[in-house]
C-alpha positions as CSV (number, residue, x, y, z in Angstrom):
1,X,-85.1,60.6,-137.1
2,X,-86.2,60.4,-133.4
3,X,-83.9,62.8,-131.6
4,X,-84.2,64.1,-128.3
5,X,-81.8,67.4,-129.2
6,X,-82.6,67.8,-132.7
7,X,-82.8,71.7,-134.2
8,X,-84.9,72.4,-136.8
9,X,-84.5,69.2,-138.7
10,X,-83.5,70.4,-142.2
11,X,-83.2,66.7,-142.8
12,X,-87.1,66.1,-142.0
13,X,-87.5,68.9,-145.0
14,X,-85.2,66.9,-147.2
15,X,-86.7,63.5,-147.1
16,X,-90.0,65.1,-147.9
17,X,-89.2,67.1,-150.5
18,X,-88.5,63.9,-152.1
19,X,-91.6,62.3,-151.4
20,X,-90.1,60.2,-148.1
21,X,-92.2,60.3,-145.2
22,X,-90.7,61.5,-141.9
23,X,-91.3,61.2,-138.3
24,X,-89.8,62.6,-135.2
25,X,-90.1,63.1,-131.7
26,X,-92.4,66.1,-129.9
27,X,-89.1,67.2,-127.9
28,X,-87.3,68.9,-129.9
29,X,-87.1,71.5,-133.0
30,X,-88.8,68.3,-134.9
31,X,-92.2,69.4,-134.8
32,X,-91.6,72.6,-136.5
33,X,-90.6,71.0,-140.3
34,X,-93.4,68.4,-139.8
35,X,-96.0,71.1,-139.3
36,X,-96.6,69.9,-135.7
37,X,-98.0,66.5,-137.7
38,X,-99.7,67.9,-140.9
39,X,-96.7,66.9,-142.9
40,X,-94.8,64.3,-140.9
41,X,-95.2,61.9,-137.6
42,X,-94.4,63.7,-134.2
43,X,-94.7,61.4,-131.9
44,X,-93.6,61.1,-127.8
45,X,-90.8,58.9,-126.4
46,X,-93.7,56.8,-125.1
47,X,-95.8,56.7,-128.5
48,X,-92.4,56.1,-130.8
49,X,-92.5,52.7,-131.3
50,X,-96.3,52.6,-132.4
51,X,-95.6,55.5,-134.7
52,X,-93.1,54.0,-136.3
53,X,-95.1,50.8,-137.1
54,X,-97.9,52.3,-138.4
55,X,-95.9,54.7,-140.3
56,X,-94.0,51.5,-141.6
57,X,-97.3,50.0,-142.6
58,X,-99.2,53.0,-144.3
59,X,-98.7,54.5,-147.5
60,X,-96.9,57.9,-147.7
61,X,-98.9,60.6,-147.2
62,X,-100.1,61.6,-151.2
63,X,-98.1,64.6,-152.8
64,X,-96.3,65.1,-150.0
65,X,-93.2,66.1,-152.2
66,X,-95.5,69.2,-153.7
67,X,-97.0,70.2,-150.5
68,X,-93.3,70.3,-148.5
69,X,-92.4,72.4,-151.8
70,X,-95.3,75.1,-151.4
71,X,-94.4,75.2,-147.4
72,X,-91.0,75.5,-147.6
73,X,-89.5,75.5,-151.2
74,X,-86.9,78.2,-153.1
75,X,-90.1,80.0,-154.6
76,X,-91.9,80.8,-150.9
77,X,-88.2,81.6,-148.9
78,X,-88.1,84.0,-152.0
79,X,-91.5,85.6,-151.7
80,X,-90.5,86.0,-147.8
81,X,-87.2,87.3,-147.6
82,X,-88.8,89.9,-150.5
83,X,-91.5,91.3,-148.6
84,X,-88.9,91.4,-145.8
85,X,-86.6,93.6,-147.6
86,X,-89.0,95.7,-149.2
87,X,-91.1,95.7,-146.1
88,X,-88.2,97.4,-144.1
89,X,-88.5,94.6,-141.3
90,X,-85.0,93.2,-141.7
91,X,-83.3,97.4,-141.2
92,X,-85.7,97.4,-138.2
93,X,-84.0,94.5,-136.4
94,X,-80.6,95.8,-137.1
């Protein structure tokens, strides 16, 4: 999804929770889901069309499903928004 407004990119986090590989541009909120490239592609407006044909030509990154999972899954936004609340940081932001 090369975008050159894009947020956060929940869809980058969807397609690899399934297993799809991603890639995006460097401009935008799309570096943050793909880990600044650990997970996905983030490539420049000038490097976009390479990226894309060697993504299109390699084989998805292995277990990328499980490692989007233990990044971002139910069971780590859990864990965080726990130690948050028992932490006291989200009454300190109030």
């Amino acid at each position: 999804m090369p975008s050159t407004g894009e947020g956060f990119g929940i869809v980058f986090l969807e397609a690899m929770a399934a297993g799809t590989p991603a890639l995006g541009l460097d401009c935008d909120g799309s570096a943050d889901p793909l880990q600044d490239g650990n997970l996905g592609i983030v490539a420049t407006e000038q490097t976009l069309c390479e990226a894309l044909s060697s993504a299109l030509n390699s084989s998805p990154p292995k277990k990328l499903a499980e490692r989007v999972q233990a990044i971002y899954g139910r069971e780590r936004f859990q864990n965080h928004v726990q130690r948050l609340l028992t932490s006291g940081s989200l009454q300190a932001n109030q």
